[in-house]
C-alpha positions as CSV (number, residue, x, y, z in Angstrom):
1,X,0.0,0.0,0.0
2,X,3.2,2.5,0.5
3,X,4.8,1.4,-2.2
4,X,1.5,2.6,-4.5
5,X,1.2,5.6,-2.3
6,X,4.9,6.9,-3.0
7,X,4.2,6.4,-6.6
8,X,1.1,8.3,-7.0
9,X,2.9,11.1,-5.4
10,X,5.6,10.6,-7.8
11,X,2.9,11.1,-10.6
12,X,1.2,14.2,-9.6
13,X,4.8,15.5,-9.0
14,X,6.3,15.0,-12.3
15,X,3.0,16.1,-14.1
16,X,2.7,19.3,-12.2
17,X,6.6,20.0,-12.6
18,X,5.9,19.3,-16.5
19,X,2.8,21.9,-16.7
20,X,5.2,24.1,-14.7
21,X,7.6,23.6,-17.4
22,X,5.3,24.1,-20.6
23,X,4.2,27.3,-18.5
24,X,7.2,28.7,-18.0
25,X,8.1,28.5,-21.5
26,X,5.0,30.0,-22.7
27,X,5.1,32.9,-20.1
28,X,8.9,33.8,-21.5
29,X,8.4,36.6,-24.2
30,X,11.1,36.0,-26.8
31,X,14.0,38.1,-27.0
32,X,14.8,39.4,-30.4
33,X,17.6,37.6,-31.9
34,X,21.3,39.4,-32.7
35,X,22.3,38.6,-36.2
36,X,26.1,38.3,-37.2
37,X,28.4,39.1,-40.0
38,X,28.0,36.7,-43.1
39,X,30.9,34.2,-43.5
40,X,31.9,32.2,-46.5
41,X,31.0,35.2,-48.8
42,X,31.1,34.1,-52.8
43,X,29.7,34.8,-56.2
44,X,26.4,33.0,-55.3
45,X,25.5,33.2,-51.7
46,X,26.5,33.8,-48.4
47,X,26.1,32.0,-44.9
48,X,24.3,34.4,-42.7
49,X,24.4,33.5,-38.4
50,X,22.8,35.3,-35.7
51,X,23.0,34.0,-32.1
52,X,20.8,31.8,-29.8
53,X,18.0,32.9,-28.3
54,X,16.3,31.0,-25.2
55,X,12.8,28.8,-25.9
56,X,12.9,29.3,-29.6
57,X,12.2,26.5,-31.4
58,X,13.2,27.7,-34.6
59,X,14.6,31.3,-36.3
60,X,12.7,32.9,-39.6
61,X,15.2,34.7,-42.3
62,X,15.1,37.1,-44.5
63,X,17.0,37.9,-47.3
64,X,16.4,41.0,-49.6
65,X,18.4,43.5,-51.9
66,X,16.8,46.1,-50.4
67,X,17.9,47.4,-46.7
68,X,13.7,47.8,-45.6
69,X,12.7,44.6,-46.9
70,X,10.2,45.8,-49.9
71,X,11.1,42.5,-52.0
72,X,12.5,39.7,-50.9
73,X,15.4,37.4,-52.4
74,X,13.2,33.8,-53.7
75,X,12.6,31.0,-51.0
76,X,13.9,33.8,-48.3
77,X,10.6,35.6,-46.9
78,X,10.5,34.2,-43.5
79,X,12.0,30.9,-44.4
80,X,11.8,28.8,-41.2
81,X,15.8,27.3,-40.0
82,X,15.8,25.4,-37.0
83,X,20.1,25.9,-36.7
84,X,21.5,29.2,-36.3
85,X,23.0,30.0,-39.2
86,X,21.8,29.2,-42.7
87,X,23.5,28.7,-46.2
88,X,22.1,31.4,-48.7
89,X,22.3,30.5,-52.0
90,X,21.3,31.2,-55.9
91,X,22.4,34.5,-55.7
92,X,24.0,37.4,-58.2
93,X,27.5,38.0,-58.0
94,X,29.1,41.6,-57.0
95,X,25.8,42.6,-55.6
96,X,24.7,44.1,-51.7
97,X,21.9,41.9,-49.8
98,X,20.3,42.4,-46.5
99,X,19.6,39.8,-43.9
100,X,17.9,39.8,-41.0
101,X,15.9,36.9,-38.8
102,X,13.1,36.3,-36.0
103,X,13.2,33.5,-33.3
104,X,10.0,31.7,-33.2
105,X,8.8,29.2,-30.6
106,X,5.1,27.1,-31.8
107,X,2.7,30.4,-32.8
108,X,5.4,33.1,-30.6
109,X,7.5,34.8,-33.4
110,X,9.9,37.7,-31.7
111,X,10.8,41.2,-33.2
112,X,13.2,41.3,-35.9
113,X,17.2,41.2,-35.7
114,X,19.3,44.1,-36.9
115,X,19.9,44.0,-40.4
116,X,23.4,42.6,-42.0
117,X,24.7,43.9,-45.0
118,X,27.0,41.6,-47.7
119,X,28.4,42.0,-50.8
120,X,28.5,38.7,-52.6
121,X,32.2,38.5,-54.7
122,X,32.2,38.9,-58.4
123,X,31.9,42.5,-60.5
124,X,28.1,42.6,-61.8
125,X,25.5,45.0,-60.0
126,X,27.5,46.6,-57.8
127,X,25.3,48.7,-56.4
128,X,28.0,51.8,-55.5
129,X,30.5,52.5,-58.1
130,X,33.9,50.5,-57.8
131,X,36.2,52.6,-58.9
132,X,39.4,52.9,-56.8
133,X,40.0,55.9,-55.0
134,X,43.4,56.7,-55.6
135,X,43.5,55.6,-59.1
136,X,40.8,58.6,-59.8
137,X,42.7,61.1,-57.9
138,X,45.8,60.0,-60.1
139,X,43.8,60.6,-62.9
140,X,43.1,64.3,-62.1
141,X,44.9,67.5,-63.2
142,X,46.3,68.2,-60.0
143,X,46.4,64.7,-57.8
144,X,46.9,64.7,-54.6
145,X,47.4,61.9,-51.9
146,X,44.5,60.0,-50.8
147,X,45.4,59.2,-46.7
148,X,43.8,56.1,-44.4
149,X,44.2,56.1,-41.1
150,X,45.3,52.9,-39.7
151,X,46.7,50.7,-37.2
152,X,49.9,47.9,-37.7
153,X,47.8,45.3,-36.4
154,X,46.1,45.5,-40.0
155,X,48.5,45.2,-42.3
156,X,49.4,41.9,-42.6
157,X,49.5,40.9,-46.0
158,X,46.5,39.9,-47.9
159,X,44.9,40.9,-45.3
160,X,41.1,42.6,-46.5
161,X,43.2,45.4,-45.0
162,X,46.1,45.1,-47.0
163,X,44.5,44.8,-49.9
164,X,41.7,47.4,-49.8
165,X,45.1,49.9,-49.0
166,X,47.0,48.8,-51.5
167,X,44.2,49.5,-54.5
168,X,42.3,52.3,-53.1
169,X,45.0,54.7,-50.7
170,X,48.3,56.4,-51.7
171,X,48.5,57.8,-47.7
172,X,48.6,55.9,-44.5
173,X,48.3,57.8,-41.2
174,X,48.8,55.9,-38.0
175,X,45.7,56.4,-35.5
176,X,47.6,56.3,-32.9
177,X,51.1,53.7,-32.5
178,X,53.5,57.0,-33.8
179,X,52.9,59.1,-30.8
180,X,55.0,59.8,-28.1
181,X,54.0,57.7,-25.3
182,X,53.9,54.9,-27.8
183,X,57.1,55.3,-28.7
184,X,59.0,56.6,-25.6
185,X,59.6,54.4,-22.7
186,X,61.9,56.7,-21.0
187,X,64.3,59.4,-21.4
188,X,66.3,58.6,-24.9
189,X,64.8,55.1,-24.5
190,X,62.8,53.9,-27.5
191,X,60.7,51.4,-28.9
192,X,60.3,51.5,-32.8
193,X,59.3,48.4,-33.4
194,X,55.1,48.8,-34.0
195,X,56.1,52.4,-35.8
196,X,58.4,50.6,-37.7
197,X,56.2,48.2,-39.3
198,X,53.9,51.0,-40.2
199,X,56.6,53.1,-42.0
200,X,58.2,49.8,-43.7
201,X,54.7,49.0,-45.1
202,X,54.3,52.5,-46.8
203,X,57.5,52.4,-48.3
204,X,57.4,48.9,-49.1
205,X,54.2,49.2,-51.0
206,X,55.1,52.9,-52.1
207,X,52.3,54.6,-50.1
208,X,53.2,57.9,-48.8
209,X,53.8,58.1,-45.0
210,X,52.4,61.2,-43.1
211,X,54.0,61.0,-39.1
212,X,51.0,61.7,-36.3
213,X,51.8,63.3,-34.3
214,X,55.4,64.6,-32.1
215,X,53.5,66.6,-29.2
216,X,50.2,66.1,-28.5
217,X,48.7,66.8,-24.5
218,X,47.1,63.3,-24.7
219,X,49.9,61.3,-25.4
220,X,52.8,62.1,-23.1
221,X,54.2,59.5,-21.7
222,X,54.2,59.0,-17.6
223,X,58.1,59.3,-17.1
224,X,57.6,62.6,-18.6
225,X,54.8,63.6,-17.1
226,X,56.6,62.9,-13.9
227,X,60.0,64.5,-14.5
228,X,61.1,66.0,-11.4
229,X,64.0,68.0,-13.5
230,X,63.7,71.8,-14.0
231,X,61.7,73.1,-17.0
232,X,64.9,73.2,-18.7
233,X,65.8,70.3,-18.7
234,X,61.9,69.5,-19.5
235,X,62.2,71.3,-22.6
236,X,65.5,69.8,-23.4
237,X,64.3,66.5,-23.0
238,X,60.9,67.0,-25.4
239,X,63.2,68.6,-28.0
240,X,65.9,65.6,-27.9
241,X,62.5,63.3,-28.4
242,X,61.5,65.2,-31.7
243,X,65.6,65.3,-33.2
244,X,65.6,61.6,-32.2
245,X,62.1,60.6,-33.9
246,X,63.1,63.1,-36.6
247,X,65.9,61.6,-37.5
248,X,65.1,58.1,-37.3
249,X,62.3,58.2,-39.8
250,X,64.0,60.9,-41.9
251,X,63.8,60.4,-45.9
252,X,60.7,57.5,-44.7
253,X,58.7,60.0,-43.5
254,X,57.6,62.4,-45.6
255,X,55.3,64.8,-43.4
256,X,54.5,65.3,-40.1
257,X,52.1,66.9,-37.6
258,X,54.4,68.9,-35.0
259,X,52.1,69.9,-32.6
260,X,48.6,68.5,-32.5
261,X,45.6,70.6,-30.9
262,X,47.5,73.6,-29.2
263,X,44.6,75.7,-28.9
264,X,42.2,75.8,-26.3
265,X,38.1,75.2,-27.5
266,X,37.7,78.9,-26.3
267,X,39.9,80.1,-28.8
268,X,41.4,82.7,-26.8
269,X,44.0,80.6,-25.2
270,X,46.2,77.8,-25.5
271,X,45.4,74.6,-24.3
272,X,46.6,74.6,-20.5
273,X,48.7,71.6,-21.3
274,X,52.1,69.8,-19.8
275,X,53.7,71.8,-22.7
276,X,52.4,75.4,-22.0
277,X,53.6,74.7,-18.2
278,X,56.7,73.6,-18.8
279,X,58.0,75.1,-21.5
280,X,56.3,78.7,-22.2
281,X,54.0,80.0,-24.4
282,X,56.7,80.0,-27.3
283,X,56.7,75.7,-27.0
284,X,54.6,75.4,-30.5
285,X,57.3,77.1,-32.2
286,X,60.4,76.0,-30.2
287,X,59.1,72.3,-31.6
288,X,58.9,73.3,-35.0
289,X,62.1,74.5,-34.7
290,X,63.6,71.4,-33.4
291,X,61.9,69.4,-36.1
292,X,63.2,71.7,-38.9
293,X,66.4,71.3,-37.4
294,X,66.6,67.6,-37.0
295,X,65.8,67.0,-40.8
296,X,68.0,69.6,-42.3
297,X,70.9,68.1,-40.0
298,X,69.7,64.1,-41.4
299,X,70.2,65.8,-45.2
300,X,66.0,65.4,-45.2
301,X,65.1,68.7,-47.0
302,X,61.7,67.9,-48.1
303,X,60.0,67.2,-44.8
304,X,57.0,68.6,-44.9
305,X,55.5,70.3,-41.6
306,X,52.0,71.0,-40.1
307,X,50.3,71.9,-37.6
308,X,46.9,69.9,-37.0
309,X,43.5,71.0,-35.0
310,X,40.0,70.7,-35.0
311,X,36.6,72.3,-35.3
312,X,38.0,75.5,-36.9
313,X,35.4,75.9,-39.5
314,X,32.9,76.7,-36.9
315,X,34.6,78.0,-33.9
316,X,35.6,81.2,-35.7
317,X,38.0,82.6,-32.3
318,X,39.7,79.2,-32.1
319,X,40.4,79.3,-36.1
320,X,41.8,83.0,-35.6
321,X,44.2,81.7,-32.8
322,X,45.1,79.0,-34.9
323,X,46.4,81.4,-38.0
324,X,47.7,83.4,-35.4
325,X,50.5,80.6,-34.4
326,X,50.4,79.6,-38.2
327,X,51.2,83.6,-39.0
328,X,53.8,83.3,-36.5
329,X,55.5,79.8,-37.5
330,X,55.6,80.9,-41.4
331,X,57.5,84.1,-40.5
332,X,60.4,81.9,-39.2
333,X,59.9,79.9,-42.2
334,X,59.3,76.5,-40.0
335,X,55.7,75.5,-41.1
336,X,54.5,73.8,-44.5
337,X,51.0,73.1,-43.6
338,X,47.5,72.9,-41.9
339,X,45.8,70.0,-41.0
340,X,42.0,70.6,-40.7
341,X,40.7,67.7,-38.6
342,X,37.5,68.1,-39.8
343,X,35.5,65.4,-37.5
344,X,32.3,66.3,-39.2
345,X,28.5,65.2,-38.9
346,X,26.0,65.3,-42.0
347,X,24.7,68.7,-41.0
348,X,28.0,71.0,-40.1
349,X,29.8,72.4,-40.8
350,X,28.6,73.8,-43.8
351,X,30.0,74.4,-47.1
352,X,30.7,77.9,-46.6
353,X,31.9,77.4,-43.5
354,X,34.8,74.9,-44.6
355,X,35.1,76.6,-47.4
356,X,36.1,80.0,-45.9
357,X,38.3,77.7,-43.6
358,X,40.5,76.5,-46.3
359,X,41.0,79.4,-48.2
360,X,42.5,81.7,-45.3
361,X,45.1,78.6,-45.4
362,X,45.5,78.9,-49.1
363,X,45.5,82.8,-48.8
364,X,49.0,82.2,-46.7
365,X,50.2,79.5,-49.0
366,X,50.1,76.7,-47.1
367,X,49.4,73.1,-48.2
368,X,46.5,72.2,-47.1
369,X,45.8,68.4,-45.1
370,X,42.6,67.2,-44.8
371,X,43.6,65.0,-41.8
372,X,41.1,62.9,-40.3
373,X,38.5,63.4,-42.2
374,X,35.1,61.0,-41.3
375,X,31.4,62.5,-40.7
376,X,28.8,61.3,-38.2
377,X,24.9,60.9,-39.2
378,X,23.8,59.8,-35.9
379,X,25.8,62.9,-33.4
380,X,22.2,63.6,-31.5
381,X,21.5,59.5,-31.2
382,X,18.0,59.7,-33.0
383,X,18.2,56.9,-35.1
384,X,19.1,53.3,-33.9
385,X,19.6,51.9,-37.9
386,X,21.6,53.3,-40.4
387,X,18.4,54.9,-42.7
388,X,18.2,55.8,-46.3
389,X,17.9,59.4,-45.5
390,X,21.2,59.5,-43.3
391,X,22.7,57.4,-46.0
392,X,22.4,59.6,-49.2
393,X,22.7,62.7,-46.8
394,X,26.4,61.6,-45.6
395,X,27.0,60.8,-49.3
396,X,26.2,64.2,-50.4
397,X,28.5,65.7,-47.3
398,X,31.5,63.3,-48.6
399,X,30.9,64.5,-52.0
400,X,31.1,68.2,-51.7
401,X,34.2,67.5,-48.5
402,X,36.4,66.2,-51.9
403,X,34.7,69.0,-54.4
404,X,36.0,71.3,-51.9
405,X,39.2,70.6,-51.7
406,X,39.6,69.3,-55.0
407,X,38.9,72.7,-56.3
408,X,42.1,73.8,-54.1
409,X,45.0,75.6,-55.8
410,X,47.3,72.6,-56.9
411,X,50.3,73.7,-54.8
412,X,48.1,74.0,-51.8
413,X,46.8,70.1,-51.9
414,X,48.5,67.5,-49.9
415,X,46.5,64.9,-49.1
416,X,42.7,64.3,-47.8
417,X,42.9,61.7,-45.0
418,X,39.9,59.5,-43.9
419,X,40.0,58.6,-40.1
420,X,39.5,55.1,-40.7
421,X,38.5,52.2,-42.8
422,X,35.6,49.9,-41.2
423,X,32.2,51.8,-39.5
424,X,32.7,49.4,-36.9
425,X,36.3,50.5,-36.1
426,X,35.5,54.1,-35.9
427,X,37.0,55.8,-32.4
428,X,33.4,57.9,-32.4
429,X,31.0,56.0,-31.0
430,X,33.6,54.9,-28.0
431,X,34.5,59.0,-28.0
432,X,34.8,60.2,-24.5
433,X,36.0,63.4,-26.5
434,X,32.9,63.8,-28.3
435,X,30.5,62.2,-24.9
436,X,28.7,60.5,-28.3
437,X,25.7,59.2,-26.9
438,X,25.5,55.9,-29.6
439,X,26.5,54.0,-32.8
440,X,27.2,55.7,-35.8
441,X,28.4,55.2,-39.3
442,X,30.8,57.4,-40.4
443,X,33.3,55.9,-42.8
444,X,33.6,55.0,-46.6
445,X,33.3,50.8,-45.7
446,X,30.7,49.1,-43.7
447,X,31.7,46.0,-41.0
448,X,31.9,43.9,-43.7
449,X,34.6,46.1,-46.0
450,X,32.3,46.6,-48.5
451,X,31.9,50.2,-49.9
452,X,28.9,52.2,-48.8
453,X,27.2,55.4,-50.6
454,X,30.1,57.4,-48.9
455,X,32.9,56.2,-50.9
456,X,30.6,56.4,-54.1
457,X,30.0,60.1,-53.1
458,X,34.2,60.7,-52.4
459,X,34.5,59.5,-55.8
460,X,31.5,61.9,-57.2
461,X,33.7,64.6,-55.6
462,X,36.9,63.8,-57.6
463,X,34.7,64.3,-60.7
């Protein structure tokens, strides 16, 4: 009689537990899944992933040419994969497609995933136009370099990297491995080895090298910043550090930016920086000095010096202190050129604006460096997908950024430099600088390398 007891018990338990299973599952709302970059890209198809999502049973896909869905790709309206990642197939080659899925458990079906762009392999329909960017610019009147920020970690050979540099870019710029405190360890102590690689791989694959930056407040390296010696010797051991990189990379280097963002955002002052306390008001010059110094001594001649800053064309005191120090660095006969920054957005600045910027360099005959050149479409965070609208609108910004300074005097162009390669890579969204409050898309390639309306409008601009 116990032993039936005990297993009626056992019965209700288990089938309780089970309805308490079937009604937890139920009561879970699914979460919308994430969807990944394609792999295994080729002339027919991709293989598109996304990641697991709790209690789904299954996932729904959809593949289109079009980023809002309006038609869909045959077979791929909601086509029902119980694995998470599904083999695409019987598609066009050299043409974009859009993917996203929904996780779907019985009659539950969740929201939809963000939406992956890919551009299968092979040269029909490309829907922006292929040309290389460089090999346009060549083609013009009066070329000029075209520059790419980048990082050594990227240019390992054959790399999608490597490659897209090589065809497309006839400047590098390094984001960040050629400035002081990543070169200095400590006083005449150096480490060249990451720099090295850089300035090997320009002149290896004869792309021009432009040196960022010698002295910039954000990069100085702690020994320095703790030097307990006088200001003298301060001074004396940032100008030994300029001689020393100078003369390393001399006849490599072609260019470099001396002094990087000396001028305060008030444009009435200079940037209250290690420099300024140390070393006096007269540092920017005193550094352009040493740098003229250090390549006429290496036999370098043609080193070509700027100075480099940001949001000039619409901070109209800050761009008047900044001609000041240029006025007074040309009279010595110790600066080449201007670096406009220009960290844009879609809106600003505006054509005049950057327009009216680059002339007053012109006016004083400087070359002129578009530096780091990229342009936000989501700076007030009011869109959470990269829209048609914002699209075409950042094309049209790219397009009239070249016609500007394509229309340049030729002896004023040096080089127009975009801050990076990949959206995904971009330093804005992570921008403590800029407090940007989410993602954005503000280069010429998406996360998969592939060219966006950007680099079709760059190369409207060259027209």
């Amino acid at each position: 009689m116990k032993i039936k007891f005990l297993l009626m018990l056992t019965g209700i338990f288990f089938f309780f537990n089970s309805c308490s299973k079937e009604d937890n599952i139920a009561a879970n709302t699914l979460e919308t899944p994430v969807a990944n970059a394609p792999k295994d890209v080729n002339d027919a198809g991709f293989r598109a992933k996304w990641n697991y999502v709790s209690y789904a049973k299954s996932y729904l896909l959809d593949v289109s040419t079009t980023e809002n869905f309006s038609t869909f790709v045959a077979n791929y309206n909601a086509k029902e994969v119980m694995d998470l990642n599904e083999v695409v197939v019987g598609l066009t080659g050299g043409t974009q497609y859009y993917y996203r899925v929904r996780a779907k458990n019985t009659t539950e079906i969740s929201g939809y995933s963000n939406v992956i762009s890919v551009v299968t392999t092979g040269t029909s329909n490309v829907p922006e136009d292929p040309a290389f960017l460089k090999v346009k610019a060549n083609k013009l009147a009066n070329p000029f370099f075209i520059g790419m920020a980048i990082k050594a970690s990227q240019l390992t050979n054959g790399s999608p990297y490597d490659i897209i540099l090589e065809n497309e870019f006839s400047s590098i710029s390094a984001e960040y491995e050629m400035k002081m405190d990543q070169i200095s360890t400590t006083s005449g102590v150096y480490n060249w080895t990451v720099a090295d690689k850089i300035v090997a791989y320009g002149n290896a694959n004869g792309i021009n090298v432009h040196g960022h930056a010698l002295v910039w407040h954000n990069s100085v390296p702690q020994w320095l910043k703790d030097f307990s010696g006088t200001d003298a010797e301060f001074k004396a051991e940032v100008k030994k550090y300029i001689t020393d990189v100078v003369t390393h990379y001399a006849g490599k280097v072609k260019s470099w930016d001396v002094v990087n963002e000396a001028v305060d955002d008030n444009g009435t002052t200079m940037r209250n920086t290690i420099f300024l306390q140390r070393m006096g008001a007269g540092y920017v010059k005193d550094c352009f000095q040493w740098a003229r110094d250090a390549a006429k001594a290496a036999g370098d001649n043609s080193l070509l010096l700027f100075y480099n800053d940001y949001a000039t064309s619409t901070n109209i005191p800050k761009q008047n202190k900044v001609f000041s120090i240029v006025d007074d660095l040309k009279a010595g006969n110790l600066i080449d050129g201007l670096g406009f920054q220009m960290h844009n957005n879609y809106l600003n600045p505006t054509k005049a604006q950057i327009q009216t910027d680059l002339n007053k360099a012109v006016a004083k005959g400087l070359k002129v460096h578009v530096s780091e050149l990229d342009i936000q479409v989501n700076q007030s965070n009011d869109i959470s997908t990269f829209t048609n609208e914002r699209r075409l609108a950042q094309k049209a910004k790219y397009k009239e950024m070249v016609q500007l300074y394509n229309a340049l005097p030729a002896a004023n162009k040096y080089a127009l430099t975009v801050w990076g390669m990949r959206d995904n890579e971009s330093w804005i969204p992570y921008s403590t600088e800029l407090n940007h409050p989410g993602n954005d898309w503000p280069l010429l390639y998406d996360s998969n390398f592939a060219v966006k309306s950007a680099h079709t409008g760059f190369l409207e601009g060259l027209d």
